[in-house]
C-alpha positions as CSV (number, residue, x, y, z in Angstrom):
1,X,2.8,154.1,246.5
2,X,0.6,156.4,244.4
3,X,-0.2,159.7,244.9
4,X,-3.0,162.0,245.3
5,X,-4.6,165.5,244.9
6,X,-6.1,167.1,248.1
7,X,-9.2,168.5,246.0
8,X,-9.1,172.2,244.5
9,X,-5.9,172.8,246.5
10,X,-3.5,171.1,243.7
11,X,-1.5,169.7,246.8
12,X,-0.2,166.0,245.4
13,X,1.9,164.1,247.7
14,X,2.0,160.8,248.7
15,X,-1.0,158.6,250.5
16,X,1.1,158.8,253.7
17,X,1.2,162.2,255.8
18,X,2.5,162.7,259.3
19,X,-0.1,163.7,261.7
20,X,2.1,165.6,264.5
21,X,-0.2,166.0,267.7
22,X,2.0,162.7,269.0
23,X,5.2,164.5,269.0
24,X,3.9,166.8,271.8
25,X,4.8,163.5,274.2
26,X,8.6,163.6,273.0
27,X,11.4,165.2,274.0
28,X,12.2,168.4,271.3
29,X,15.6,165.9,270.0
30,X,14.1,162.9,269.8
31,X,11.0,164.8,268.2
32,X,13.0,166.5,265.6
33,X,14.6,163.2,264.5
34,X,11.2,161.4,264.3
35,X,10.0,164.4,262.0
36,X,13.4,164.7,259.9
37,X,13.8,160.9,259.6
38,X,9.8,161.4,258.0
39,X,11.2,163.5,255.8
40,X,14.1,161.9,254.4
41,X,12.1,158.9,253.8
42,X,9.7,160.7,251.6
43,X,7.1,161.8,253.8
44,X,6.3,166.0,252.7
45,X,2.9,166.6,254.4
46,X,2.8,167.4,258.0
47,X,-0.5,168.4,260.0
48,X,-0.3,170.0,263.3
49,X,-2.3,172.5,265.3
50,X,-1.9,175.4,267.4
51,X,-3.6,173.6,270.4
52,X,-0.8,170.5,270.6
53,X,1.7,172.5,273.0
54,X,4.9,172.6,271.1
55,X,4.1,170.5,267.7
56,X,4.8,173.4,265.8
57,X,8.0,174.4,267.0
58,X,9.4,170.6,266.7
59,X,8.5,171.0,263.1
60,X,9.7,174.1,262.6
61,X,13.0,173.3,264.2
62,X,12.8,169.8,262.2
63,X,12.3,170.9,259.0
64,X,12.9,175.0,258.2
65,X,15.4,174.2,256.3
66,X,13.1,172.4,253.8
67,X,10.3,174.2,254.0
68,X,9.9,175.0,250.2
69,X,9.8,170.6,249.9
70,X,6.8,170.1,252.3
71,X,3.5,171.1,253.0
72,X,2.2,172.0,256.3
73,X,-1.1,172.4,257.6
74,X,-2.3,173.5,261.0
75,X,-5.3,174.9,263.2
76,X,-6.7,177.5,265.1
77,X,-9.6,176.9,267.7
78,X,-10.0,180.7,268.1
79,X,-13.5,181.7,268.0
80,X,-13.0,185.6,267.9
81,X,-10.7,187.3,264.8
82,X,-8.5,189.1,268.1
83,X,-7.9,185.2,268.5
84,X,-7.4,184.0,265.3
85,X,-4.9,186.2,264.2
86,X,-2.7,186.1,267.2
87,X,-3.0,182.4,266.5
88,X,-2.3,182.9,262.8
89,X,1.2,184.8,264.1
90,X,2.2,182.4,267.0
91,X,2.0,179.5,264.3
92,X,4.0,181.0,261.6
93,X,7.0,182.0,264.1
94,X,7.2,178.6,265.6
95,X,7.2,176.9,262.3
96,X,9.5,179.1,260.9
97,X,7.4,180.0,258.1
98,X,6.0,183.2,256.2
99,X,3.0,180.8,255.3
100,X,1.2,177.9,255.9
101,X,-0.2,175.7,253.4
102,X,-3.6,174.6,255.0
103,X,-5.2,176.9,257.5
104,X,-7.7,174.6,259.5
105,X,-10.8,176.0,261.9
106,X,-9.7,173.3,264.5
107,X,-13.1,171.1,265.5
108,X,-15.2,173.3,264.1
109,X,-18.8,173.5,266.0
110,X,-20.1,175.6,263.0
111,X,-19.8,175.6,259.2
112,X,-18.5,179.6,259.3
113,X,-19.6,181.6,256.4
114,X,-19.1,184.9,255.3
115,X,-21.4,187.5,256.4
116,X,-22.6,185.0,259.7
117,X,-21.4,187.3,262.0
118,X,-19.1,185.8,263.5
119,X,-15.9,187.6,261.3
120,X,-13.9,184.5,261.0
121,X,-14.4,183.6,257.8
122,X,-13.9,186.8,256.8
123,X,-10.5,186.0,258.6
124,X,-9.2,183.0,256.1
125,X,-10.2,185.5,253.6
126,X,-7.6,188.3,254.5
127,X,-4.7,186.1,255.7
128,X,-5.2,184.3,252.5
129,X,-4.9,187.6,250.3
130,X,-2.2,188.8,252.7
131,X,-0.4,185.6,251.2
132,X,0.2,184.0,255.2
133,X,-2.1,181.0,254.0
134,X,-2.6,179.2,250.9
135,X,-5.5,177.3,251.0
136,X,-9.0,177.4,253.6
137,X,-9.1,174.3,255.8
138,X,-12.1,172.7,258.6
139,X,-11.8,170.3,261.3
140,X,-14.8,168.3,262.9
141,X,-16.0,165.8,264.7
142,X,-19.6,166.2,264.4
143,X,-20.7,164.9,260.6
144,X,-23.4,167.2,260.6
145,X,-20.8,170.7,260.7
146,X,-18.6,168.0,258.4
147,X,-21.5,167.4,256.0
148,X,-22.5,170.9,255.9
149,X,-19.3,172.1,255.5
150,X,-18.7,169.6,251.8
151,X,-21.8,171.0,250.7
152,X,-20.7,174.9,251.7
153,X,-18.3,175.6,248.7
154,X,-16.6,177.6,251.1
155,X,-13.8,174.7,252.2
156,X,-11.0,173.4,250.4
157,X,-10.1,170.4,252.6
158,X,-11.6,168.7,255.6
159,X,-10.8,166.9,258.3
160,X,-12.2,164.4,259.7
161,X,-12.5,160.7,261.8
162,X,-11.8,158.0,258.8
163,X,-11.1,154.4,259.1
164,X,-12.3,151.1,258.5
165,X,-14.3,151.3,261.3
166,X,-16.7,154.0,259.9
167,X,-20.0,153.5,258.0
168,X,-21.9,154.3,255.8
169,X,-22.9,158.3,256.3
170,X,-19.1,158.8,256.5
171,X,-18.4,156.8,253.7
172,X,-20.9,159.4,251.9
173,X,-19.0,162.6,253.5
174,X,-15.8,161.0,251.4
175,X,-17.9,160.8,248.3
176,X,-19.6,164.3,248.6
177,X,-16.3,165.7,248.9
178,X,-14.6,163.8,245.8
179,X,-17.8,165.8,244.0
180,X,-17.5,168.9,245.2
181,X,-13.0,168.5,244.5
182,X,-12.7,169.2,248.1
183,X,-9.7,167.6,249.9
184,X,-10.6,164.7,252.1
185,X,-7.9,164.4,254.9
186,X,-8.5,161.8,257.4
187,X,-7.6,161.8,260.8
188,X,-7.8,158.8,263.1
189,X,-7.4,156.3,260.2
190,X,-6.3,154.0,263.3
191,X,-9.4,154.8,264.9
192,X,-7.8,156.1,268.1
193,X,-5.7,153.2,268.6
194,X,-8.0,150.3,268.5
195,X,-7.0,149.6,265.3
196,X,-3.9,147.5,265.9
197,X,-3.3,146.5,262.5
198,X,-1.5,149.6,260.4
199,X,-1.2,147.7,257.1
200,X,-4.9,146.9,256.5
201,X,-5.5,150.3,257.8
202,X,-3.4,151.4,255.3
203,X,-5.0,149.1,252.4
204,X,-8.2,149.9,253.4
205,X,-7.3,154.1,252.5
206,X,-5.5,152.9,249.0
207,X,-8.7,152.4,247.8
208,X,-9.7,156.2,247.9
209,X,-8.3,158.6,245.7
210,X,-9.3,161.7,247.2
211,X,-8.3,160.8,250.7
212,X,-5.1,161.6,252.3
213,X,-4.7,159.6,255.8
214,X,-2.2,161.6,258.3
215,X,-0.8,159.1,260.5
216,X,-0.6,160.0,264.5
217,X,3.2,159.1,264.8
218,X,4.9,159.3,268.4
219,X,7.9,156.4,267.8
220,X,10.7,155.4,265.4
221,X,9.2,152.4,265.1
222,X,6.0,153.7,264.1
223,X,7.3,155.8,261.7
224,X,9.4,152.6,260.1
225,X,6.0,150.9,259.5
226,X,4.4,153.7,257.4
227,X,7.8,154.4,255.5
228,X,8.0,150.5,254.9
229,X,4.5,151.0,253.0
230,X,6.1,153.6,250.8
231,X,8.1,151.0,248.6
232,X,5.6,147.9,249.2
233,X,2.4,149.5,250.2
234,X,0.1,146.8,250.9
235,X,-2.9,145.8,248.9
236,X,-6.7,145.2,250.0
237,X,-6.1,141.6,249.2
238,X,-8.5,138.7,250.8
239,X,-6.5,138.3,253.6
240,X,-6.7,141.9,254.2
241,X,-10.1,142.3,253.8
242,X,-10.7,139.3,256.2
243,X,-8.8,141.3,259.0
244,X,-10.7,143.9,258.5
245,X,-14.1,142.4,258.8
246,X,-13.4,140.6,262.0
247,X,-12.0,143.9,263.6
248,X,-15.4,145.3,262.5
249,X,-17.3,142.5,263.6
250,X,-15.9,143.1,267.4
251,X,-16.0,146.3,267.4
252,X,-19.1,147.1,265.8
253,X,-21.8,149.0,268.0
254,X,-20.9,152.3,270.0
255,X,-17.1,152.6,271.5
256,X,-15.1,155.5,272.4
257,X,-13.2,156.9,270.3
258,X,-10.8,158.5,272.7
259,X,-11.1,161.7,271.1
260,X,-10.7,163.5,274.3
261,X,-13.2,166.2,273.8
262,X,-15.8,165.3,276.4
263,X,-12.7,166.4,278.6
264,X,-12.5,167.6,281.3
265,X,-14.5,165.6,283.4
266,X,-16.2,167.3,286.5
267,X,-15.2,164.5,288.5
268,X,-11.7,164.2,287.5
269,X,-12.5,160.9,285.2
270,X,-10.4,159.9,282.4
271,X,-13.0,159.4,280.3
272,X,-11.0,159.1,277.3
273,X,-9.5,156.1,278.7
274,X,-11.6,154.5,281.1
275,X,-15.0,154.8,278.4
276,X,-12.8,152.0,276.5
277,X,-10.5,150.3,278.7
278,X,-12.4,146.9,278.0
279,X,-11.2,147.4,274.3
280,X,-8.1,148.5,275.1
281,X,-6.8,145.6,277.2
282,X,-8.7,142.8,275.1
283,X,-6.7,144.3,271.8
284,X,-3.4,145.3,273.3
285,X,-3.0,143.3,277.0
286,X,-0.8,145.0,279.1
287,X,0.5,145.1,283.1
288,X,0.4,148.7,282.7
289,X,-3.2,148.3,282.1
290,X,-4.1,146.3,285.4
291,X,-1.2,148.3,287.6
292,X,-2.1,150.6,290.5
293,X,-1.9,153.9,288.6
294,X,-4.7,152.6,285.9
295,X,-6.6,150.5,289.0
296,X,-7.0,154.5,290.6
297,X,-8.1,155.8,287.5
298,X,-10.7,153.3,287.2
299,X,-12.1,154.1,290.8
300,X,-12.5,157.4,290.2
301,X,-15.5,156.5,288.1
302,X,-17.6,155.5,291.1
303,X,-17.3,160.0,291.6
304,X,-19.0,160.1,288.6
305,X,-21.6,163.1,288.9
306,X,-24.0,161.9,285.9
307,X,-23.8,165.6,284.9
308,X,-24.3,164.4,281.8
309,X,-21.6,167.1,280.6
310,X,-19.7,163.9,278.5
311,X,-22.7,163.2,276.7
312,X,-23.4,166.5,275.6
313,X,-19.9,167.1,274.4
314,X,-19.3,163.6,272.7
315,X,-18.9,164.1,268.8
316,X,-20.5,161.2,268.5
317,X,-23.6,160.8,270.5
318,X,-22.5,158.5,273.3
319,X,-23.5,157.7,276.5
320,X,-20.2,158.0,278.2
321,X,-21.4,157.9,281.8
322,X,-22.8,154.4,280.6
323,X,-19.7,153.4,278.8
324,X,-17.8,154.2,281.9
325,X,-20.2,152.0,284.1
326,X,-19.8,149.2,281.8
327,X,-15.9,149.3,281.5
328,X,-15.1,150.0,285.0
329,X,-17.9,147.1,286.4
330,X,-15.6,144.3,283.3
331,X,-12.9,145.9,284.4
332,X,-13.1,144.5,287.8
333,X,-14.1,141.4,286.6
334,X,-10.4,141.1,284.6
335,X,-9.4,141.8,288.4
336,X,-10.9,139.6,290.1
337,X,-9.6,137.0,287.4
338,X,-13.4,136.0,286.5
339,X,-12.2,137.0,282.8
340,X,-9.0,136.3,281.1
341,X,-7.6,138.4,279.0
C-alpha cells in the first residue's frame, strides 16, 4: 500500500486512517481492542472529534502508550474562543496527550480568518505557538465554506464528503487542494453506508495522491477488511471500475447522505434514516429494517411539520421533507408486499 503526504503538514502515513466517531457505539474494552488491534496492524492516523461522546478517551486509553507512533486529529465545534479553548483542554486530557496533531474547526459554516471578528482563528494561532497543536485543520459539509477554505491559504488540511459517488465540483475541491499542498482528508469515502462495496471504495481513493480516506470503523470485522488492503490493496482494475459505475448508475440523482445534521427534527423524524430507507433496504435487506421499531419510525413521518428546518440545514441542498414522502409512501409498498426486495 503506498503512502501519502497530507499537504504542507509533512504528515505521511499510509492510505488507510481510522475514522473513530463509530467507536462512540462500543463498549470502552471492546473499543480499545478495535483501536489497538488498528494499530498493531499498521494503521497510525486516527481522527476523532470533541463532539463524538467518548471517542477520545477510547483512544487515549487505546493508544497513550504509543502516542509518539501515531497521529491524531480532532475537532472543536466551539464558535466563541471561551469555547474553543475549554475544548482544546477537554481533548488533550482524554487523549492523553500534551498535543494534537490536526486541530479541525468541526463542520465549519464559515471559512474563519484572522481579523473577521470572530477570534477563532486567532485561536489556532496561539494554541499552535503554545505548541498544544501542530498543524490548522477545517471540516465541512457545504463545498462552498470547503472551496473557500482551499483557496484561503489559511488551512492545512480539510475535511470533507469523498467517494465514488461524488462529482465533478468535488472532484475539483481535491485538485485545488493538491495545488495549493493542502491535505485532502476524506470523510465518508463509503458514502454513509450506501456504499456496500469497501474494496472498490478503496481502489477508487488509490488513485489520489493527496487524499487520505479515514475509514468509519465500529467492528473487528470491519477493521479486518481495511487491514487486509494493507498487504494486497486492491487495484482500479475493469472489474472494479465496472462496480463502481453501476453503484453510480443507481444511485445517481439526490439521496441522503445520512449526515445527520438536519437533526433534530421538530417532529421527532429520523431523518437521517428514514430520507433513505428505500436505499438502505434495496442495498443491505434486512428484518430489522421492516420490524416494528423501524415500521414506528417510519410513521412518524406523517407528523411531519414542513417547517422546512431539514432543508435549510442539509449540506447538500435537499428536499428532505420530499425525500421523506417518497421513502416512507415505497416503504409501505415493501410492506404491503407490492415490491420485493
Amino acid at each position: 500500500m503506498k503512502k501519502i503526504t497530507l499537504g504542507s503538514t509533512g504528515i505521511t502515513v499510509l492510505q488507510n486512517a481510522f475514522g473513530a466517531l463509530p467507536v462512540q457505539r462500543d463498549d470502552m474494552e471492546t473499543a480499545v481492542k478495535i483501536l489497538r488491534k488498528a494499530y498493531d496492524g499498521g494503521i497510525t492516523f486516527f481522527d476523532t472529534a470533541r463532539a463524538y461522546t467518548d471517542s477520545e478517551e477510547k483512544i487515549g486509553n487505546a493508544l497513550s502508550d504509543v502516542r509518539d507512533n501515531i497521529y491524531i486529529a480532532t475537532k472543536t465545534g466551539a464558535k466563541t474562543p471561551e469555547q474553543f479553548w475549554k475544548d482544546l483542554e477537554t481533548s488533550l486530557s482524554l487523549l492523553k496527550t500534551d498535543h494534537v496533531d490536526i486541530y479541525q474547526f468541526h463542520q465549519a459554516t464559515q471559512c474563519y480568518r484572522p481579523g473577521d471578528g470572530t477570534g477563532m482563528y486567532e485561536c489556532m494561532l496561539k494554541a499552535k505557538e503554545e505548541g498544544k497543536i501542530r498543524h490548522i485543520g477545517i471540516t465541512a459539509h457545504d463545498i462552498r465554506v470547503a472551496e473557500e477554505s482551499a483557496e484561503s491559504g489559511l488551512y492545512e488540511t480539510l475535511q470533507f464528503p469523498f467517494s465514488y459517488l461524488s462529482g465533478e465540483r468535488e472532484l475539483a475541491l481535491v485538485e485545488k487542494c493538491k495545488e495549493n499542498n493542502m491535505g485532502f482528508i476524506a470523510m465518508k469515502a463509503l458514502a454513509g453506508g450506501l456504499i456496500m462495496n469497501s474494496a472498490a471504495a478503496f481502489a477508487f481513493m488509490s488513485q489520489f495522491d493527496n487524499v487520505l480516506p479515514i475509514w468509519g470503523i465500529q467492528r473487528m470485522t470491519e477493521l479486518g477488511e481495511f487491514l487486509s488492503y494493507i498487504d494486497e490493496p486492491p487495484s482500479l482494475d475493469e472489474e472494479m471500475r465496472k462496480v463502481i459505475a453501476a453503484d453510480r448508475e443507481e444511485l445517481a440523482g439526490e439521496f441522503c447522505r445520512g449526515c445527520g445534521y438536519c437533526m433534530p427534527c421538530p417532529a421527532g423524524i429520523k431523518i437521517n434514516d428514514c430520507a433513505r430507507m428505500s436505499l438502505m433496504i434495496r442495498r443491505a435487506p434486512s428484518k430489522g429494517l421492516l420490524g416494528p421499531e423501524t415500521q414506528a419510525d417510519m410513521k412518524k413521518i406523517e407528523d411531519c411539520l414542513h417547517c422546512g428546518s431539514c432543508k435549510k440545514k442539509c449540506p447538500y441542498g435537499l428536499d428532505a421533507a420530499e425525500l421523506l414522502k417518497n421513502n416512507y409512501e415505497d416503504y409501505k409498498r415493501i410492506l404491503a408486499g407490492e415490491v420485493k426486495v
